[in-house]
C-alpha angles and dihedrals in degrees: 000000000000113000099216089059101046079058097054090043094049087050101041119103121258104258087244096065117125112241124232107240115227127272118281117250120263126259132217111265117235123254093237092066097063091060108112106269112251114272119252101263088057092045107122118212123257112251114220112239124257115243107231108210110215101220120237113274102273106249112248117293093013091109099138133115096237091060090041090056087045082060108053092050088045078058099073110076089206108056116106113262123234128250104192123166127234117201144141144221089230133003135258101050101104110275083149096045093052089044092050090047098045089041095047098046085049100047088053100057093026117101078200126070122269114207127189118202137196110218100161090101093227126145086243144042130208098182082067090061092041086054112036098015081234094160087201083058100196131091123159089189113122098031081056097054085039088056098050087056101264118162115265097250093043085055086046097051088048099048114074132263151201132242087256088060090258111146118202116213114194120194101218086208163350119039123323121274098206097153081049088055105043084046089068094039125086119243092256094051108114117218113195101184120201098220089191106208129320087282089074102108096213102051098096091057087044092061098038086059097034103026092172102101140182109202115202117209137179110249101244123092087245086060093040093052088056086048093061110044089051087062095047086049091053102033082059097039101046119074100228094033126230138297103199130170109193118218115191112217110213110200092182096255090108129071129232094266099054086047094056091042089051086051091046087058104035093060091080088073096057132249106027118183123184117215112202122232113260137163094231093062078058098061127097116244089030102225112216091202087053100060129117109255086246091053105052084045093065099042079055091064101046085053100047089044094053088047096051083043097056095045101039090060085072108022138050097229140064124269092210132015119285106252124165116227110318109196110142087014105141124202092173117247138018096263106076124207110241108276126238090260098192091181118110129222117245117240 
């Protein structure tokens, strides 16, 4: 064979290769490029470029302004997350319903983790079953693996999680720790803690730590008088107050009427926001992607309210834009444009 040509052949490109086009022609160049360039002393100084975060494709339903501007701060891996609150003056009228929705909703637009925790020290948990549709509806995995010193990601992998990306921790026993929790938790990390009813032991130190607070109260005016008081009670008994937004839980017992008349007297407290009956807040696990459009506006202001709330208890501006009630509210598709955040990042 003859050497010259092994040589060509073993250099020669594989017939697959893809061929580099030629080069482009050559345009004319502007005018405005040939001026003198500016001496050194008038140079000004290149600006980095902003990275613009795409939000998380808004879950189904979830079309309002209100979750769309959720989205866009849940964006930012480095915004602080929230650690609201949600209690009740009695039991029975959906505070984990309303912690496995918001957190739902939050877990599945956030870049951080959501956690949803149950601090109400019974030997069961039903914000488990609303989350994960466990029927046993207890796990103490992931606060476990926490405690023996695991790596956050490894105790999240272990507790157990929703379809939304929600994971539920659940203390088996004693008071909560919740300084010890958020000690082993990043900043971003958002804690959404079900506070149970005003017999959970540990509520009062709940709501001096995280005094951002969603109250969930049954929509009558019976249920609205013992709201109320409960607010009055713990406004005068906790040293820095209490932010609380009310949210009336209509069960559909109560007619339109009664509803109205328990938001009528609700609205001396502050924010109310009334969340329609619906069977999908009665599955279990509840599904985001399943709920009725009224309903996910409204969990999308409970969530945008709670996120406002949090940020505005250290900083002058909002951490989401200012938008009345949006139910109905449509923005158009499931994939929102970025908001016009307007918050600013501590240094």
């Amino acid at each position: 064979m003859d050497p010259y040509l092994a040589v060509v052949d073993l250099v020669r490109p594989p017939p697959n290769r893809y061929v580099i086009p030629p080069a482009p022609t050559p345009t004319p160049t502007p005018m405005a490029a040939l001026a003198p360039s500016p001496s050194p002393s008038t140079v000004v100084p290149a600006v980095a470029p902003v990275a613009v975060r795409t939000p998380r494709p808004l879950p189904r339903g979830f079309a309002s302004r209100n979750a769309a501007a959720v989205a866009g701060w849940a964006a930012d891996p480095d915004a602080a997350g929230v650690r609201p609150v949600v209690f009740s003056a009695g039991g029975g009228v959906g505070v984990s319903t309303v912690v496995a929705a918001m957190g739902g909703f939050l877990a599945s637009v956030s870049v951080s983790p959501v956690l949803a925790v149950e601090s109400t020290r019974r030997p069961w948990s039903s914000l488990t079953r609303f989350v994960t549709g466990d029927t046993r509806g207890m796990s103490v995995a992931g606060w476990q693996d926490l405690r023996f010193g695991h790596d956050l990601d490894s105790a999240l992998s272990m507790a157990p999680g929703g379809a939304s990306g929600l994971r539920v921790l659940h203390q088996d026993s004693g008071g909560f720790e919740g300084d010890w929790l958020t000690g082993q938790l990043p900043a971003a990390a958002s804690v959404i803690i079900d506070g149970g009813s005003l017999d959970n032991p540990d509520l009062a130190g709940l709501l001096s730590t995280w005094p951002v607070a969603v109250l969930v109260v049954r929509a009558d005016p019976a249920g609205v008088d013992a709201a109320l008081v409960t607010v009055g009670h713990l406004r005068a008994s906790l040293p820095a107050g209490l932010d609380v937004l009310m949210v009336l839980s209509d069960s559909g017992a109560f007619g339109g009427a009664t509803v109205r008349a328990a938001a009528k007297l609700a609205g001396s407290v502050g924010e109310v926001l009334t969340l329609p009956n619906s069977a999908g807040l009665r599955e279990q696990p509840i599904r985001i992607d399943r709920l009725d459009k009224s309903v996910a506006a409204v969990i999308a202001d409970i969530t945008h309210s709670v996120v406002d709330r949090s940020w505005r208890r250290g900083n002058p501006q909002p951490a989401v834009p200012v938008t009345a009630s949006s139910a109905g509210d449509d923005v158009g598709g499931s994939i929102p444009a970025v908001p016009a955040v307007t918050y600013q990042k501590e240094t």
